[in-house]
N, C-alpha and C positions, 0 to 999 in steps of 0.2 A: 317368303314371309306370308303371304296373302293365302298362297294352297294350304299354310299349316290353320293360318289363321280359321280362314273357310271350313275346313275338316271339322275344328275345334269347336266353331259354332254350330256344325250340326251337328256333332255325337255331343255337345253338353244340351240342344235343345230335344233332342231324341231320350236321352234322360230321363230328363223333367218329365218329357210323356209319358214312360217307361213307370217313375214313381206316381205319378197321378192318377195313372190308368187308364189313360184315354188312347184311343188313336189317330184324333184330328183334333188341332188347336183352334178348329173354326168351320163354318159352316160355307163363308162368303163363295172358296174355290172349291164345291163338291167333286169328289173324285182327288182332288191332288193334298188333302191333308190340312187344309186351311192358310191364310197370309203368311203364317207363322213357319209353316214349312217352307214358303218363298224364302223369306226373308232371311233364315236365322243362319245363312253364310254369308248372306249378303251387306245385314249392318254390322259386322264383329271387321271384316273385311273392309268399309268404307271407313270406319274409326282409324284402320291399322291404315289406311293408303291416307285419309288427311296426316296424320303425327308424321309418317314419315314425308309426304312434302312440306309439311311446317317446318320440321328438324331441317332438310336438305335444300330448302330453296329458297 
């Protein structure tokens, strides 16, 4: 669930970039795309891993 999840948040936030027309969401990490690039497998991913310990434990 977590790798589909992960995939999911980056080809939907690669999108956005895609229709906006940019190629960095930020300035902060030069070279790597901006936080946003960090991030956007990583909180779609921490939502899907709390629900299911809330659901399962």
């Amino acid at each position: 669930m977590l790798v589909l999840t992960a995939t999911a948040g980056d080809l939907i936030e690669s999108q956005v970039k895609r229709d906006l027309g940019i190629k960095d969401m930020g300035t902060l990490l030069p070279g790597h795309g901006g936080i946003m690039d960090r991030l956007d497998s990583i909180l779609p991913s921490a939502f899907v891993t709390w629900l299911i310990l809330t659901i399962f434990v």
